[in-house]
Structure formats: C-alpha cells, structure tokens
N, C-alpha and C positions, 0 to 999 in steps of 0.2 A: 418862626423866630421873632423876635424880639424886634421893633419900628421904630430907631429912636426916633423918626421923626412923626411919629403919630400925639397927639395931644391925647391926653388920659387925666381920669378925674383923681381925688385923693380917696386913701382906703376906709377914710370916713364914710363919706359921698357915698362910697360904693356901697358899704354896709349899712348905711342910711338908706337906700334905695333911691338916693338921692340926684340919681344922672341923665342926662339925656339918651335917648339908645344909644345912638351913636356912640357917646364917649362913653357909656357904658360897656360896650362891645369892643372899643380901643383899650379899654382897662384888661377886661378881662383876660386881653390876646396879649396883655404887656404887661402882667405885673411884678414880673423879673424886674420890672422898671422901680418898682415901689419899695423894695426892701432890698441886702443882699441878699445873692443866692450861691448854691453850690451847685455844680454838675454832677449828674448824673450818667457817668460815660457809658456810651453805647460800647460792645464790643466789634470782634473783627467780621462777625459774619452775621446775616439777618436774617431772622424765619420770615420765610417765603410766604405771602398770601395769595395764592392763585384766586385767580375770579370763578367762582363756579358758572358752567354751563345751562346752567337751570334758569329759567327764566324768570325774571320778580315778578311774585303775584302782584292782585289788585288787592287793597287791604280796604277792609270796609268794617267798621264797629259802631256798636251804643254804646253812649257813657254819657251820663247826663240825661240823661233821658232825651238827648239828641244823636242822631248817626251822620258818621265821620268818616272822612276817607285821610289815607298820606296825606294829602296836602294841604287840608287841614291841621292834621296836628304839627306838619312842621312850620306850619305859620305862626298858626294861633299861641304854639308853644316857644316863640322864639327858639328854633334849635338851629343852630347854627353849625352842626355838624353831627351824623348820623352813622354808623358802619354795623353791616350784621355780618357777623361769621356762622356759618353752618359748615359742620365736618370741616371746620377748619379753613375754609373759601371763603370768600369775598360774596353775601349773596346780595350786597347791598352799598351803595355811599355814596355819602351828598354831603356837599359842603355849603353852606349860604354865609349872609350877613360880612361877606368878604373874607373867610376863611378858605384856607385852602389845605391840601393832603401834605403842606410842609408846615402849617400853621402849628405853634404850640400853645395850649389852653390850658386853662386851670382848674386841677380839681375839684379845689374847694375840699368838701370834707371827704371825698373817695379818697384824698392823700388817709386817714384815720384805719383802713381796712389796708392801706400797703404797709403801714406801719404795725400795724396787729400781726400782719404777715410775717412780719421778717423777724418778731420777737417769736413766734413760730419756725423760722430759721435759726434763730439764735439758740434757741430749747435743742432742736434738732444736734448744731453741731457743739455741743456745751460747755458752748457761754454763759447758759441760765440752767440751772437744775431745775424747775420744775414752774408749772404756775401758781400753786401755794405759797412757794416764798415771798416774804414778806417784801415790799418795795422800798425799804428804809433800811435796805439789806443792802442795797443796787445806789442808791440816791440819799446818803446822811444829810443834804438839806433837810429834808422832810423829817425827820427826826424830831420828836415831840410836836408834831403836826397834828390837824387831823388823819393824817395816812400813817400814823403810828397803827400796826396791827393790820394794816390797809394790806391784801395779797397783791401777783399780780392779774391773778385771772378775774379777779372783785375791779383791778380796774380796765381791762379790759373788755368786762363785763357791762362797766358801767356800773354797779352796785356799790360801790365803796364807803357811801354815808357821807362823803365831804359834799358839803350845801355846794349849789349852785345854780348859777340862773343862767341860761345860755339866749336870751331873747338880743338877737342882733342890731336890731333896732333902736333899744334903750340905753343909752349913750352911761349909764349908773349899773346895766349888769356887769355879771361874772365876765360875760364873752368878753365886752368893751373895757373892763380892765384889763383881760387878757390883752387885747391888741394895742393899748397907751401903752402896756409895760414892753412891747413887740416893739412901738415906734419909740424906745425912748432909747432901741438899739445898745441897749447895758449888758453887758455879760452875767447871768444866771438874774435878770428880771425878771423870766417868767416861772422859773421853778419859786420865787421870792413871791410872786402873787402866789403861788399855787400854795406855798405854805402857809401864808396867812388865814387859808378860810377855815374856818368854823365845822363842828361837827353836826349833819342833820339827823341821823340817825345811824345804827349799828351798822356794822361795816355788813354787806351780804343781804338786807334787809329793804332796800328798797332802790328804784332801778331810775339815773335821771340822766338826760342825755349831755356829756359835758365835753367840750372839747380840751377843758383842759384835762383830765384822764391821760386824752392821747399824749397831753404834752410831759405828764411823768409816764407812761407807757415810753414815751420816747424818752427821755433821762434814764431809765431801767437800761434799755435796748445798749444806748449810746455809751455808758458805763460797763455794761456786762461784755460788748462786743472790743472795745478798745479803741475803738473810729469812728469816724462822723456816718451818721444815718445813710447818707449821700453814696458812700464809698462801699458801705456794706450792702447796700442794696442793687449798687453796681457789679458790687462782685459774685453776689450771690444770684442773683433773677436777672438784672437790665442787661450787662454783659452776655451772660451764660446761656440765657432763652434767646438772646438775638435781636433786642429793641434795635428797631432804623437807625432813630437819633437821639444824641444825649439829651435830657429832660434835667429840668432846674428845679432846686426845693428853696424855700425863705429860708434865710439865716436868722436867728434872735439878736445875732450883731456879726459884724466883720469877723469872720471866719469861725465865729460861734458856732453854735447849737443848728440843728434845723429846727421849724417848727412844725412837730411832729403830724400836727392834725390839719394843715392846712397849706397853700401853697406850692404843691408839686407840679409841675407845668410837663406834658408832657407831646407829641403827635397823637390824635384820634387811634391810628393803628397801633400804634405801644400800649394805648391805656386795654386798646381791646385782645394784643398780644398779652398783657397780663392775665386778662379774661381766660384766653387759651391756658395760659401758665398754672391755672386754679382748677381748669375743667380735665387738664393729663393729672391731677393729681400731687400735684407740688414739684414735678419735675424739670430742669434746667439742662439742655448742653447734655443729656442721658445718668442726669445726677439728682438724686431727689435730694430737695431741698426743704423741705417738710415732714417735720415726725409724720409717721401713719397712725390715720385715725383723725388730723388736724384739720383738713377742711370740713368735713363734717361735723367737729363740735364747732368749728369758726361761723360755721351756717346755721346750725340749729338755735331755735328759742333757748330761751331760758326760764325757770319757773324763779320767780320773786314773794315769798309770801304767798305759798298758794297761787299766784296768777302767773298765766304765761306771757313771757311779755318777748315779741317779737324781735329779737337785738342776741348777736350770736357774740364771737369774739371782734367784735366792730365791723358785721357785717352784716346784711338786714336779710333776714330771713324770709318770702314771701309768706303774707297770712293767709291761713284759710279761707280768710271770707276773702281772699282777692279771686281765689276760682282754681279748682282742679287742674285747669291748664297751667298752673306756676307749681304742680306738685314738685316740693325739690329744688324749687330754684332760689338764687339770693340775689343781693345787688350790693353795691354801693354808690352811697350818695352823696352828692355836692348839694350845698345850695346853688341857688338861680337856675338849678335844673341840670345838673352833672350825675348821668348814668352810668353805671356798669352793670350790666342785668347778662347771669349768668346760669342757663339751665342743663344739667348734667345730661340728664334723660334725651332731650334732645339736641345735645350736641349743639348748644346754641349760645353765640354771646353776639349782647347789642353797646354798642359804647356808643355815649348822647353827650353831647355837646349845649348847651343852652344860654340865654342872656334874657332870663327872666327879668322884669324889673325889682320886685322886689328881694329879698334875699328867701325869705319863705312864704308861704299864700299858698291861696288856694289858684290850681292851674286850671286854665281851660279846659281842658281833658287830662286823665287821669292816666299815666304814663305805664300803669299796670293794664291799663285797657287797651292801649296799644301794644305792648310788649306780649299782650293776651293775644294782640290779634294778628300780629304777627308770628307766633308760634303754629297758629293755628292755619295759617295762608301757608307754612314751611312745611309741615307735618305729610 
C-alpha cells in the first residue's frame, strides 16, 4: 500500500531516470501519491495460490556471452519482486529492495495489454461491434484528426499512421507532452494532445510503439462500456477471477479518465493472477470474459508492409530468435523492468517486478534468458 510517510521523487525525475535508488524504488511503490487515482475493488472471494511441493531448481544460463545464476539476475537487474506460477502453484517468490507480498507496484506499460484486454471484454459483451469500427465512432474528439479512418484494431495494433515519438527521456517528445498534459490534471487534456498530431503515414501501414494509442484505446473502451475503466475492469476480471487486493489506476484529473496505458498499481500476485486469467482462456468466476479466438490474435505478431513485426493486440509476442523454448509464449511490459511473461504450453507465468534506473536501456541480462531458463529448470 501506499507510505505516506515515504519521500519520492517527481514523475519528471522518474522519467528522466533522474533518481537516487532509493527514492527511485520509494516512487515506484507510491505513485498513487503522484496523480489521482481510482480503485480497483477486489471482490469477495480470492483464487487460492497453493505453494507447489516441488522443489525450486538451481537456475544457471548464458547471456552475454557471460553465465548467470538467480542471484545474479535478481541483483544485477534490480528486481525487486519475482513470483512463478506453474500449474497454477506458487513455484517461486521473492521480494527485495523492501518490498513485500502486500506491497503494491506499478505497472508502467503492462497497464496497455490490461487495457487491450478488456476492450476484448467490451467486444465480447456488446459494447463494441467489432475491431474494424472506426475510433471517431467511440470518441468525436478525434473527429477530423489524424484517427479520422483510424480502426480500433489499427490502434491496438499500434498501426494507425498518427506520428509519434514515445523516447521518455526527451522532455519535447510525444510521450512527455503526454505526461505535461497528464500533470496539468484538465479534463479531456489528453484526448486534446492526442488530437493534435499529425499524420505519418496511411493508417495500417506502418507499425510505431505509442502509448498514446492505449490512451484513445481507452477513450473507445471508456465510451463504448459507459464507466470508468476502473470499474469495468473490477467487474469484469479483478472482482470475478478473485484478485487479493484492490489495485489503483491514475486518473487524467479528479475523478476523470484513467490513463489508459500507464499507472495501474497492483499486489505481484494479482498482476500474475491476471497471468492465470489469460492462460484458462479468458475465463472469470466460470464466466468467459473473452470472445474465442481472442487471446491468440492478442498474442500473435503482426505482418506490417510485408515484415512481421512482433506486437500482437498490446501484447508482445515472443520472437523467434529469442529460442524454441518461448515457442507460444507472450509478455507484457513496463518500463524499469515490469514483466508478465505468460507460456501456454507449459503452464507457466512469471510476474517481475523491477527499479531499473533508467526508463529503457540496455539490461544486464536479458530477461528472455532467464525466463528461458527458467522454463527449462520447470520442464
């Protein structure tokens, strides 16, 4: 939970990579502090996570053309909280850097695949006809925008053609107008950047990673369902599947908008009870909560122009060249190092907790190397 008495740095800082550990690791476990937020109310009852009886292996890999054990990478990779599920057990967890199994952390961008998700719920119980529909259907800000003709699967996709530069670092991108327009706490400031930008190319034609998508992905959702993101994601998965405890999203202002693609703060075991939630199939409470057929296109690549470009419906498909052993499986990702890595086949999901320093970089070890090498310690 939330510390008011903990000192934290500003979301500039933070996205500047600008913090000491410490206060960087105090941010990250309190940014309920930094904007409003809404709850995400747990329901009455909680899936059970039994410990499995099996004994954790010894995990040992190359990457880098160095070999690495656990304790290594939960060093070296500042992770500040670890959980593996196998067949639905507990085969794994650790918590560091003063976290703990009531602690709640932040996404970051894995909020962007809960929000893909539920517009996947929304389709199911019909709120949204279809992912072809146009988003200027859902959201008349955008109206004479570049998302004129813009679908919703093109932004979901991430294809849409509206410019953007999402480098977190550079205080004049896309991202960092997204977040001035986030701190200036205005009711529809961020649909208001998002209709400003420019067209890069045809809509469906080329593929660039934008957070603000999620944020009209969530204006579609938030229009078509008739309630705050918050509330239908409660009622539909967080409630129904049985999350511990309520989980907080950022508001765009006092009792506004969420922001769709970032901010959802939740317990390590929730985020990797969602994991379960995606590996039964879209199921909740013995209710499917996902058209069939939905997590499989949410996971698969995409072809762009001829090239396949690894990005499913705001979920990251593992690539080939990451190794046979991810055959099938997907993730989602935060910056600073926020995992959810989910493999069908073997019944396996790992939820990663981290406080990288920078916002993106290159890591010490390579997180598909261990997630490689731990399937294979499981197997």
């Amino acid at each position: 939970m939330t510390d008011p008495s903990a000192a934290i740095g500003s979301i500039r800082d933070l996205y500047d990579g600008a913090l000491w550990p410490d206060l960087q690791v105090n941010t990250l476990r309190n940014v309920d502090r930094l904007f409003p937020t809404r709850l995400v109310a747990r329901g009455a009852h909680v899936h059970a996570l039994p410990v499995s009886s099996r004994p954790w292996p010894a995990i040992g890999f190359d990457d880098g053309g160095h070999h690495w054990d656990l304790f290594d990478y939960l060093s070296l990779n500042r992770v500040s909280g670890l959980l593996v599920l196998q067949n639905g057990e507990v085969a794994f967890e650790h918590y560091a850097l003063g976290n703990t199994p009531q602690t709640r952390w932040t996404s970051m961008s894995m909020a962007k695949s809960i929000t893909a998700t539920l517009v996947g719920a929304a389709i199911h119980d019909g709120h949204i006809g279809g992912l072809d529909e146009q988003v200027c259907r859902y959201v008349p800000a955008l109206a004479g925008s570049a998302y004129d003709g813009v679908t919703i699967r093109q932004v979901l996709q991430m294809n849409s053609g509206v410019r953007w530069n999402e480098t977190y670092t550079d205080p004049h991108s896309d991202r960092r107008r997204l977040l001035e327009a986030q701190l200036s706490q205005r009711p529809g400031a961020l649909m208001d950047c998002m209709a400003a930008l420019p067209r890069a190319s045809p809509p469906g034609t080329a593929w660039n990673y934008s957070t603000g998508e999620t944020q009209v992905a969530g204006a579609v959702l938030r229009a078509a369902v008739g309630r705050p993101l918050s509330d239908y994601l409660s009622e539909r998965i967080w409630a129904r599947f049985g999350m511990e405890a309520d989980a907080s999203w950022w508001l765009e202002s006092p009792g506004g908008m969420e922001v769709a693609g970032s901010g959802l703060s939740a317990r390590l075991r929730d985020f990797a009870r969602f994991g379960l939630f995606m590996l039964g199939g879209g199921v909740a409470g013995g209710t499917q909560i996902l058209p069939q057929g939905w997590i499989e296109e949410a996971s698969s690549s995409q072809t762009v122009n001829g090239s396949v470009v690894p990005y499913g419906y705001m979920w990251w498909p593992m690539e080939a060249s990451a190794g046979a052993v991810h055959q099938g499986a997907y993730l989602a990702i935060g910056i600073f190092g926020q995992y959810l890595y989910i493999h069908p086949a073997r019944q396996l999901v790992i939820a990663q907790w981290s406080a990288m320093p920078k916002p993106k970089g290159t890591l010490p070890i390579q997180p598909a190397s261990f997630f490689a090498a731990v399937v294979q310690a499981l197997s």
